[in-house]
PAVEX-107871 format. One line per 5 residues: number of its first residue (from 1); their letters; for each residue x, y, z of C-alpha. Coordinates in nm, 4 decimals. Layout:
<rs>
NUM) A) X,Y,Z | ...
</rs>
This chain:
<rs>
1) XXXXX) -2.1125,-2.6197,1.8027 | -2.1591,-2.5837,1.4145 | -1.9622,-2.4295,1.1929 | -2.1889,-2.1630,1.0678 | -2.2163,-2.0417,1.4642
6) XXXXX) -1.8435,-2.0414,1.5191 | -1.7979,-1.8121,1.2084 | -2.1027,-1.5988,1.3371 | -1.9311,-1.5679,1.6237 | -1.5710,-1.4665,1.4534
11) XXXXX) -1.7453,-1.1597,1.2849 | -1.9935,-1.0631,1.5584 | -1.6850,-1.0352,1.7719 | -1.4882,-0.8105,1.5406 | -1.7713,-0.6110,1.4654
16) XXXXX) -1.8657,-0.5614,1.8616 | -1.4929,-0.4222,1.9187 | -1.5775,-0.2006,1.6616 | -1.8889,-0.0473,1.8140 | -1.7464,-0.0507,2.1782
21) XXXXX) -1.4280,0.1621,2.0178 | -1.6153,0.3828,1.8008 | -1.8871,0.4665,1.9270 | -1.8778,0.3651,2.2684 | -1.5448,0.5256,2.3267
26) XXXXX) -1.4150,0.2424,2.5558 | -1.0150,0.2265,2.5576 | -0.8955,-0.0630,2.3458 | -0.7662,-0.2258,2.6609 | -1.1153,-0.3033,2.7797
31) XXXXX) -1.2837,-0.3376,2.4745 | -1.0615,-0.6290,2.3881 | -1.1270,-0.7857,2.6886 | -1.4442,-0.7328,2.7390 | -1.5320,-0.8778,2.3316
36) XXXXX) -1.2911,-1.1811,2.4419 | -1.4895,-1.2814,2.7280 | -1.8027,-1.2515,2.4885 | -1.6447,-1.4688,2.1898 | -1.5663,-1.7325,2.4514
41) XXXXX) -1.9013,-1.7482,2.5839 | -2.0760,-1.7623,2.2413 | -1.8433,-2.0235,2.1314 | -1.9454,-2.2543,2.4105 | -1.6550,-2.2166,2.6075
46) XXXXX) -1.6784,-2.3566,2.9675 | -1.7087,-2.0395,3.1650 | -1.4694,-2.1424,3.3861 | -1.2025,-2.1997,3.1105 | -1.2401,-1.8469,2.9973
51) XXXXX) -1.0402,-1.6606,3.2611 | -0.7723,-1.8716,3.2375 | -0.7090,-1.8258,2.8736 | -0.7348,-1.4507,2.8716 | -0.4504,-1.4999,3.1655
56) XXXXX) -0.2832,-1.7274,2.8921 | -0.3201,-1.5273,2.6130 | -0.1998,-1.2095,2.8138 | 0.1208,-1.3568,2.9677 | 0.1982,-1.5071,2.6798
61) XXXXX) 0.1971,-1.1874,2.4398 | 0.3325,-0.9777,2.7368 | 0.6361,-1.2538,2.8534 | 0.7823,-1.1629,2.4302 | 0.6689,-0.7954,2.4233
66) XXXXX) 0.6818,-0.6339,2.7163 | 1.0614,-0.6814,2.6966 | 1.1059,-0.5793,2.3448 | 0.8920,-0.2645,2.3941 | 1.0309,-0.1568,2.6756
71) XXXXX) 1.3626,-0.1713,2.6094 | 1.3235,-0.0764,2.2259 | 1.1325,0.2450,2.3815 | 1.4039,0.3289,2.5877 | 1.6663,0.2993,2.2716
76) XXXXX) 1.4521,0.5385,2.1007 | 1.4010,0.7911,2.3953 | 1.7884,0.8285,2.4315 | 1.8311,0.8347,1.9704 | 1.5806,1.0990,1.9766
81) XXXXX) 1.6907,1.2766,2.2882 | 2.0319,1.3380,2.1850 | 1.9763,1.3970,1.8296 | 2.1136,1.0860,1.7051 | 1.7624,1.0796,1.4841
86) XXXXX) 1.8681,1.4257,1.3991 | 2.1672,1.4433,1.2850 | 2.0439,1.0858,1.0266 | 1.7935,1.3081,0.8942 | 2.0442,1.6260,0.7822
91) XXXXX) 2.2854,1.3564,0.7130 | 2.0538,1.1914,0.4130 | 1.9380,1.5453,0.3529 | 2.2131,1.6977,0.2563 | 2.3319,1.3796,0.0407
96) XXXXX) 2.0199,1.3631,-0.1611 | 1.9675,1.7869,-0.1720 | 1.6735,1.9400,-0.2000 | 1.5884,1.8230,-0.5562 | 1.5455,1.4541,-0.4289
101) XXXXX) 1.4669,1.5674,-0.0891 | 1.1505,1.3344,-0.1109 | 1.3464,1.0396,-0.1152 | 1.5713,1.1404,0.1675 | 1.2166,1.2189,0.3915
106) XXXXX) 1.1390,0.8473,0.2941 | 1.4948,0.6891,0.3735 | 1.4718,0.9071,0.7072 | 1.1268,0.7477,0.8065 | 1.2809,0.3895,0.7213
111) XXXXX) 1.5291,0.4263,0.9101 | 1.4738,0.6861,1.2318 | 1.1798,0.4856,1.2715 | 1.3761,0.1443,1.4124 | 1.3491,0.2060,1.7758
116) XXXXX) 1.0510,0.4442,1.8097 | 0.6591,0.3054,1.8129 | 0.4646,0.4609,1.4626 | 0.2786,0.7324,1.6462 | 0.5912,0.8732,1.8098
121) XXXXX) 0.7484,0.8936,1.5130 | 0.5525,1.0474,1.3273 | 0.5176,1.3293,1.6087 | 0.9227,1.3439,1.5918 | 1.0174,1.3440,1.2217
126) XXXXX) 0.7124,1.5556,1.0873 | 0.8957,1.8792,1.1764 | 1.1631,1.7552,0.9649 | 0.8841,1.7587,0.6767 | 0.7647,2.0934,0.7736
131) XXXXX) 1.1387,2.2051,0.8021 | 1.2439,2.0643,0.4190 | 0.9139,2.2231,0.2905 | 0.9754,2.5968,0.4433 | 1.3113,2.5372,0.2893
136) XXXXX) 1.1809,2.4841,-0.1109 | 1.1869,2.1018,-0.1102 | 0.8511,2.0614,-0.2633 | 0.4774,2.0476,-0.1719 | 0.3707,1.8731,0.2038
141) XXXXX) 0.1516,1.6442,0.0702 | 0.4823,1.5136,-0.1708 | 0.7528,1.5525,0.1357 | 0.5076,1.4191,0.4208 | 0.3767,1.1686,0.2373
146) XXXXX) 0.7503,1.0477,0.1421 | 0.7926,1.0649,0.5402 | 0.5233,0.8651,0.6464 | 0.5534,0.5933,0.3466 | 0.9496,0.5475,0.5065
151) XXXXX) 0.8188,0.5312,0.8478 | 0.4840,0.2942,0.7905 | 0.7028,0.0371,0.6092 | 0.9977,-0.0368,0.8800 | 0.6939,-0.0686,1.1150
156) XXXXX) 0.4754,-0.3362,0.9171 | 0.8018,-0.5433,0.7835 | 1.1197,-0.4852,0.9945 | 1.2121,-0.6537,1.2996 | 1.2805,-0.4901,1.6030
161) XXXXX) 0.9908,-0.2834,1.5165 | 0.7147,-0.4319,1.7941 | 0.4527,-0.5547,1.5315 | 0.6978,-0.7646,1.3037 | 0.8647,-0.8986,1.6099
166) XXXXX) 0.5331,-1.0013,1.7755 | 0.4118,-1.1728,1.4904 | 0.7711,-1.3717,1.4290 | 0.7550,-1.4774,1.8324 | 0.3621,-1.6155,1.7921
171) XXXXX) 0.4606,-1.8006,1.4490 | 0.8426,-1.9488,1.5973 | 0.9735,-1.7494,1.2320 | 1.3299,-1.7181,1.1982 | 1.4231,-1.3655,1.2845
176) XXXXX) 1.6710,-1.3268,1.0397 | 1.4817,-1.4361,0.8046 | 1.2302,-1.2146,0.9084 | 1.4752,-0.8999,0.8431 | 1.6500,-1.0318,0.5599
181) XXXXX) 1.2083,-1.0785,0.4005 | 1.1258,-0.7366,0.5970 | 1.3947,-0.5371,0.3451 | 1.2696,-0.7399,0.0527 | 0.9650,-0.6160,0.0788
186) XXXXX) 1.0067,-0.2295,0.2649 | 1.2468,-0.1637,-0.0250 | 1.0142,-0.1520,-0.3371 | 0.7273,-0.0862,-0.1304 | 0.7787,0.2332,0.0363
191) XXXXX) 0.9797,0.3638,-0.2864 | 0.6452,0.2822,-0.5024 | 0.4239,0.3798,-0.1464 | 0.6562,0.7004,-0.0732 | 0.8713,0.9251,-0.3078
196) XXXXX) 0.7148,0.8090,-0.6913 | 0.2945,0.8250,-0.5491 | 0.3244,1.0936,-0.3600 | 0.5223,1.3124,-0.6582 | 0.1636,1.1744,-0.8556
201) XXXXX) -0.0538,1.2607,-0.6012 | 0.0905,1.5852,-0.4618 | 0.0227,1.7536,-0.8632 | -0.3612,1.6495,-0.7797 | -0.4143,1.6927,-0.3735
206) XXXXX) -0.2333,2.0377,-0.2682 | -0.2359,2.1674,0.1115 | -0.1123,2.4540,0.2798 | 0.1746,2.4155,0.5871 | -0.0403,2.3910,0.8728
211) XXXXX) -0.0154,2.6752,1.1167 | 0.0964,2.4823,1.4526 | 0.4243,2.4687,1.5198 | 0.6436,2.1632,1.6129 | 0.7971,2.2335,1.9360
216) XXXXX) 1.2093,2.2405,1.8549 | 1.4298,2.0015,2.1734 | 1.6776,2.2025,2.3839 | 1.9873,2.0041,2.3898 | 2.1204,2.3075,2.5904
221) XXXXX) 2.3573,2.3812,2.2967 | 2.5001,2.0272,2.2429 | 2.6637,1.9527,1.9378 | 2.4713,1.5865,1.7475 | 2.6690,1.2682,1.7168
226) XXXXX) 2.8455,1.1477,1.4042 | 2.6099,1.0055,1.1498 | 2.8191,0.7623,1.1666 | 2.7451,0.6825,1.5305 | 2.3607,0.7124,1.5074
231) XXXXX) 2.3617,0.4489,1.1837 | 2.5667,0.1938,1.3830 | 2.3722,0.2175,1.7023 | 2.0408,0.1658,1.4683 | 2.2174,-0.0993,1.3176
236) XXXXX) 2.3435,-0.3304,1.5816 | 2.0228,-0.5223,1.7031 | 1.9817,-0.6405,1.3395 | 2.3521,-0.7035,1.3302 | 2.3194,-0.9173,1.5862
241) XXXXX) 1.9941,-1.0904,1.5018 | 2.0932,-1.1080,1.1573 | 2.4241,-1.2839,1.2192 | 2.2926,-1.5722,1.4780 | 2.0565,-1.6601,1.1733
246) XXXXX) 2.3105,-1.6942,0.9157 | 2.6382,-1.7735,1.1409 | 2.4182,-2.0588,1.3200 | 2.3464,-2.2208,0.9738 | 2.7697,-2.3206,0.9528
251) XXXXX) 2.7775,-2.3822,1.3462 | 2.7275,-2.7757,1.4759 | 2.3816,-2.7208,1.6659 | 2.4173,-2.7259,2.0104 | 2.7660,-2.6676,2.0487
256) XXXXX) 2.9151,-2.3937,2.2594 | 2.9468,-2.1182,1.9906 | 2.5502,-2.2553,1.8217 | 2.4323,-2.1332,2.2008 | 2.6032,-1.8230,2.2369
261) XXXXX) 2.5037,-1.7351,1.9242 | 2.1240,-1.8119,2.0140 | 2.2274,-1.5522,2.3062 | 2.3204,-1.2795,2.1673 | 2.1626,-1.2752,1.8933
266) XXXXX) 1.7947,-1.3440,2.0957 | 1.5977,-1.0023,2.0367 | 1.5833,-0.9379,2.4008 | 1.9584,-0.9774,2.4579 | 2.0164,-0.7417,2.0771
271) XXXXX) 1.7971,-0.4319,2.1574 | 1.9555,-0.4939,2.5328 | 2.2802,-0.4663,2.3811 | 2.1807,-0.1371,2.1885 | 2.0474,-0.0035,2.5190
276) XXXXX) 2.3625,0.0116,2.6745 | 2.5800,0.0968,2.4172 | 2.3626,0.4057,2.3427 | 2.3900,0.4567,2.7261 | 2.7317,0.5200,2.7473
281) XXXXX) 2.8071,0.5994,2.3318 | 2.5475,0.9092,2.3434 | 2.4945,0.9606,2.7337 | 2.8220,0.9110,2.9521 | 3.0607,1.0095,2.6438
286) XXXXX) 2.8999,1.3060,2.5246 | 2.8262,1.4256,2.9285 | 2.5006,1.3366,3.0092 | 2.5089,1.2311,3.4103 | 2.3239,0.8655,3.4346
291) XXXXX) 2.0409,1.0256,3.6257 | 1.9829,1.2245,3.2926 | 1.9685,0.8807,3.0935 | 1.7664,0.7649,3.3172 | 1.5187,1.0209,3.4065
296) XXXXX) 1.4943,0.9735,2.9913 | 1.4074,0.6016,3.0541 | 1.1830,0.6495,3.3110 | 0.9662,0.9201,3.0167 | 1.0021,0.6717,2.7735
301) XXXXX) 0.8222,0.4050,2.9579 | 0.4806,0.5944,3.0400 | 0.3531,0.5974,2.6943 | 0.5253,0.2264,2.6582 | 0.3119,0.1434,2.9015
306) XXXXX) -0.0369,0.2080,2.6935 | 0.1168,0.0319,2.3993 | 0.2103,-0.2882,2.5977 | -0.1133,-0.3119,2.7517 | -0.3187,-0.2948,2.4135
311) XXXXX) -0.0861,-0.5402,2.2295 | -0.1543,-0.8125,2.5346 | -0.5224,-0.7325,2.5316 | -0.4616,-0.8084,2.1158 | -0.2753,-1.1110,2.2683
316) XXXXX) -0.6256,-1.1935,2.4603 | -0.8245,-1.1820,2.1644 | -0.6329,-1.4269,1.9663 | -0.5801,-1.6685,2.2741 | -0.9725,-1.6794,2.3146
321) XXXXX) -1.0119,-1.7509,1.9129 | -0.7529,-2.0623,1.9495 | -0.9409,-2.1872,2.2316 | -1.2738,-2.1462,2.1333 | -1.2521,-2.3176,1.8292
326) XXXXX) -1.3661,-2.0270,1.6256 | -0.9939,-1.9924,1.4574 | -0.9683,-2.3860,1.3756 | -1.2691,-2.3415,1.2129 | -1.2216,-2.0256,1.0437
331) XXXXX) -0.9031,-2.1469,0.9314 | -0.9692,-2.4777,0.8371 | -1.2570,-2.3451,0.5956 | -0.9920,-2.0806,0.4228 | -0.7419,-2.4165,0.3640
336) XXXXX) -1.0116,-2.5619,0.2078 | -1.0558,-2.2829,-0.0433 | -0.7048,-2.3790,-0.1806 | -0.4911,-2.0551,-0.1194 | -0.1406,-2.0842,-0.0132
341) XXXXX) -0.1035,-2.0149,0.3819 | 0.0770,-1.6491,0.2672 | -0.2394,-1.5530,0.0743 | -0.4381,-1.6651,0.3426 | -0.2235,-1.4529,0.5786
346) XXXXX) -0.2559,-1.1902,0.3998 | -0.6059,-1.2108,0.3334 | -0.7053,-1.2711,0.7263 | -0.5201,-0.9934,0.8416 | -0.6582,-0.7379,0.5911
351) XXXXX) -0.9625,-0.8429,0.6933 | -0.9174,-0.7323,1.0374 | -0.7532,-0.4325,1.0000 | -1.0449,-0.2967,0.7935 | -1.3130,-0.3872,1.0360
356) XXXXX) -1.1365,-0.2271,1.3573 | -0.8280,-0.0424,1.2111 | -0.5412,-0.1465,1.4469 | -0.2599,-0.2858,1.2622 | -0.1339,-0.4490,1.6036
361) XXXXX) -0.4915,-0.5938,1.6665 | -0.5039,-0.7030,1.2851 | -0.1578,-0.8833,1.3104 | -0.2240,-1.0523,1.6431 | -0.5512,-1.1670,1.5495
366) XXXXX) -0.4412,-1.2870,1.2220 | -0.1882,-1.5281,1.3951 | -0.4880,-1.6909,1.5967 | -0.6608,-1.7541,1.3015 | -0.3868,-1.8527,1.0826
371) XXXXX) -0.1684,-2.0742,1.3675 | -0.3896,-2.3731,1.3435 | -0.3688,-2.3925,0.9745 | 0.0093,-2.3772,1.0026 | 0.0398,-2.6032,1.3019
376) XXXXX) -0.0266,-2.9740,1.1118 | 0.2332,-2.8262,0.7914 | 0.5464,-2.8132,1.0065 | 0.6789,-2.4601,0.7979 | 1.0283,-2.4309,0.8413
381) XXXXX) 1.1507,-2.0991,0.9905 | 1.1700,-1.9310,0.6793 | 0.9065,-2.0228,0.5499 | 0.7047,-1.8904,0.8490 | 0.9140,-1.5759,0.8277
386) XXXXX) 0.7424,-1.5272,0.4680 | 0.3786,-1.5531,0.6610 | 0.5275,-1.2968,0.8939 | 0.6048,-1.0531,0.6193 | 0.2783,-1.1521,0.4651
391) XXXXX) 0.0355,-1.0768,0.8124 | 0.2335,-0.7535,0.7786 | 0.1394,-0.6208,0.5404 | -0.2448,-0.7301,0.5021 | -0.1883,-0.5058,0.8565
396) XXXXX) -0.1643,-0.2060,0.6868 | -0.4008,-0.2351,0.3556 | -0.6888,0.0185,0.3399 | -0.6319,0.2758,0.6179 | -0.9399,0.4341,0.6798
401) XXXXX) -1.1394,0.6336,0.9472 | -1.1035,0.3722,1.2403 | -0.7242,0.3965,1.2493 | -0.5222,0.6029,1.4200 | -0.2903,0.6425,1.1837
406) XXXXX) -0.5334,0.7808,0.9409 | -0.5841,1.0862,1.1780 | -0.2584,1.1366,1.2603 | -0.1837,1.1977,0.8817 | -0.4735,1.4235,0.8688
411) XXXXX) -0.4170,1.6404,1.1561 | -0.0297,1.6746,1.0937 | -0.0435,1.6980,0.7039 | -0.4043,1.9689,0.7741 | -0.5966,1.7614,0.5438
416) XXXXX) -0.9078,1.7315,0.5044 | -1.0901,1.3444,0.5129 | -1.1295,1.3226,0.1983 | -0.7827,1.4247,0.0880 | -0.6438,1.1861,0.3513
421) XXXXX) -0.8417,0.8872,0.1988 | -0.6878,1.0083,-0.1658 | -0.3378,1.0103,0.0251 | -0.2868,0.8186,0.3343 | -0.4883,0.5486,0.2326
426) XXXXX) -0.3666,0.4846,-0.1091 | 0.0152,0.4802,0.0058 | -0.1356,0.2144,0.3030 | -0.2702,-0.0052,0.0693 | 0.0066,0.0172,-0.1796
431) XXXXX) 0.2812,-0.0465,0.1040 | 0.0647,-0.3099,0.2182 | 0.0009,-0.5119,-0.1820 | 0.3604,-0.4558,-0.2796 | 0.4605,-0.6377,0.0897
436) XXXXX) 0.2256,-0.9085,0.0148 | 0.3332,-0.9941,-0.2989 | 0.6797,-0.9605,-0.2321 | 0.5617,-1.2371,0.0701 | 0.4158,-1.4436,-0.1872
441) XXXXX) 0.7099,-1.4799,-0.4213 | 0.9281,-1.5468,-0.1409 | 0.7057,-1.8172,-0.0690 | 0.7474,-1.9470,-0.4081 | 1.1279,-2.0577,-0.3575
446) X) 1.1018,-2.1980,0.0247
</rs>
C-alpha cells in the first residue's frame, strides 16, 4: 500500500475518533475501537489479523496499567479519605501564608496529586482554592490557576502518575530516570505555568467565586495525620523506584541484591508497598476497622474502572497503527525530516492531543508512532526516559474544547470559554513547551 494512503489513513483515523466523540457522543471506549478496526481495514490489514491485534494491543496496555491504576487509585482513596491530602495542603499553607498562598496552591497540586487520576483531583483540591480565596489569598483565576498548573504537571511528567508510567512501560525507559527527568521538567514548568502566569493573567481575566459549594468529608471528628506522615507515604513509591535505578547502577547485574532491587523497586511492587503501609499507617493505627479500608477500596475502583478501560482502548489504537504499517510509515517519513527522536516525540504527540484532546490517547498513540523510529537506534534507558518526558508534555500543549480538562477548569473556576482559552489553555501549552524543552536539553547530554 503507498505511502500517501497509509498517511491518509493516519489522519482520517484521528479525525473519525473525533467526530464519533464529539458529535456522535459515543464513549471513548467504543469509539477507539470501533476507529481501530477501521484504520486496520483501510491499511490493508488481513481481516482476520485485526482482532487479534486489538486483543494484543489491549492486554498488553492493560497487563502494565491495570495494576498501576488500580492500586495507585486505591492509595489515593485512603490519602484523601483520611485527610492525609488535607492536612499537606494546610501544612504548605500555613508555611508559605497567605501572601504567597499561590505558590503553596501550586506545590499542593504537585504534590496531592501523586496517587489520584487528574479529574479527581481537581474535584478534591479545588475547595482548597475556593477555601484560600474566601480567606483573602487573592483572585480565583490567580489561586485556581496556581492549583491546576501544580496538579497538570505531576500528571504529564511524574511517575507513578498513570500517563508517565504508561508511556515509560511502552518505551522500556528507565523509571528512575523517568522521575529524576519528570522533576526536571515539572519544576520550572508549573512555576512559569502556575504561580508567575496566573499573577499576569488574573490582573486581565477576573471571575467571581462560583456559587456551588464543595461538599466538606465527615471524618466523624478525626483528628489528620502528621504532615510528616502524609509526605512520606507520597514519597515512598518514588523512593523505591528511584533507588533500584541508581543503587542497581553500583550492584553486579544479576546478582542477588541487582534482583531484589529490580523487585522492589518494580512500580507494581512500589505503589503495592504504599498500599499497605497507608493501610495500616492511616487505617488500623488511627482506628479505622479493615472493612472501612476496604469498603474505601472497593469506591475507589468504580471510577478506576472507566479510566482503565479507555487507556487499553488508547492501547488498541496504537497496537493497530504498529501493525498496520501506518506508524512505520508515519514515522519513518518524520526521521527523514532530520529532527531528533525528542522533537519528533514531542511533535507527534501534540499533534494528537489537538485533534481529539485526550492526553492519555495523545501519549499512547504517540508511542505507536514513535516506537518504530526508536526500535533500529537501540536508546539506552535514559535516553528513552527523555522521549518519555518529551511525549508528555506534547500531551498537554493547546488544551482546547475537546478536552476534558478544559471543561473541568471552566465549570469549577465559572468561566466563561473564552476566558478558559485565555487561562487554561495558555498554562497547558506553557507546562507542555517548558517540558519539552527541558526533554530536549536532556537529550543533549545522553
Amino acid at each position: 500500500m503507498s505511502e500517501f494512503t497509509l498517511i491518509f489513513t493516519a489522519l482520517g483515523s484521528i479525525l473519525l475518533l473525533l467526530f464519533l466523540v464529539m458529535k456522535v457522543g459515543l464513549h471513548a471506549v467504543v469509539a477507539l475501537i470501533l476507529v481501530s478496526m477501521f484504520t486496520g481495514i483501510f491499511a490493508g490489514m488481513n481481516p482476520a489479523d485485526i482482532a487479534a491485534t486489538i486483543q494484543k494491543g489491549m492486554g498488553g496496555t492493560l497487563g502494565f496499567v491495570a495494576v498501576v491504576v488500580a492500586l495507585g487509585a486505591m492509595f489515593g482513596k485512603v490519602m484523601e479519605a483520611t485527610g492525609a491530602l488535607d492536612r499537606v495542603a494546610q501544612t504548605l499553607l500555613s508555611k508559605f501564608g497567605k501572601k504567597n498562598a499561590n505558590w503553596a496552591l501550586t506545590f499542593t497540586g504537585f504534590i496531592c496529586a501523586l496517587p489520584l487520576f487528574f479529574d479527581v483531583a481537581v474535584v478534591l483540591l479545588i475547595g482548597v482554592a475556593f477555601a484560600v480565596v474566601r480567606q483573602g489569598g487573592g483572585s480565583l483565576i490567580k489561586i485556581g490557576l496556581a492549583l491546576l498548573a501544580g496538579i497538570a504537571t505531576c500528571q504529564a511528567f511524574l511517575i507513578p502518575a498513570p500517563g508517565p508510567i504508561l508511556v515509560a512501560s511502552q518505551l522500556n525507559a528507565d523509571y528512575g530516570y523517568t522521575i529524576l527527568f519528570g522533576l526536571l521538567a515539572s519544576v520550572p514548568a508549573m512555576i512559569l505555568a502556575g504561580p508567575l502566569f496566573g499573577s499576569l493573567i488574573s490582573k486581565k481575566v477576573h471571575v467571581e467565586l462560583p456559587d456551588h459549594a464543595i461538599e466538606e468529608i465527615d471524618r466523624g471528628g478525626q483528628s489528620l495525620p502528621s504532615f510528616t506522615l502524609a509526605i512520606f507515604l507520597v514519597a515512598l513509591p518514588l523512593t523505591l523506584i528511584g533507588v533500584k535505578s541508581i543503587a542497581s547502577q553500583f550492584v553486579e547485574a544479576h546478582s542477588t541484591l541487582y534482583n531484589w532491587l529490580q523487585f522492589v523497586g518494580h512500580p507494581f511492587i512500589a505503589i503495592m508497598f504504599a498500599c499497605l503501609a497507608s493501610f495500616y499507617l492511616l487505617g488500623h493505627r488511627r482506628g479505622m476497622s479493615q472493612s472501612q479500608v476496604m469498603e474505601l477500596c472497593s469506591h475507589a475502583l468504580q471510577p478506576a474502572g472507566i479510566i482503565i478501560l479507555v487507556t487499553g482502548a488508547g492501547g488498541v489504537f496504537k497496537q493497530v497503527l504498529i501493525d498496520s504499517g501506518v506508524g512505520p510509515t508515519l514515522g519513518g517519513m518524520l526521521a527523514d525530516s532530520g529532527l531528533p527522536v525528542v522533537i519528533l516525540a514531542f511533535v507527534l504527540a501534540a499533534a494528537v492531543r489537538v485533534i481529539q484532546g485526550s492526553a492519555t490517547v495523545a501519549m499512547l498513540t504517540a508511542c505507536g508512532l514513535i516506537i518504530p523510529i526508536i526500535e533500529p537506534l537501540a536508546l539506552s534507558g535514559q535516553q528513552l526516559a527523555a522521549v518519555t518526558i518529551a511525549i508528555g508534555a506534547g500531551s498537554v500543549v493547546l488544551s482546547h474544547v475537546n478536552d476534558s480538562g478544559f471543561w473541568l477548569a471552566n465549570r469549577y473556576l465559572g468561566m466563561t470559554e473564552k476566558q478558559t482559552l485565555q487561562t487554561w489553555t495558555v498554562m497547558e501549552t506553557i507546562i507542555g513547551v517548558v517540558g519539552g524543552s527541558v526533554a530536549v536539553l536532556i537529550s543533549l547530554f545522553l
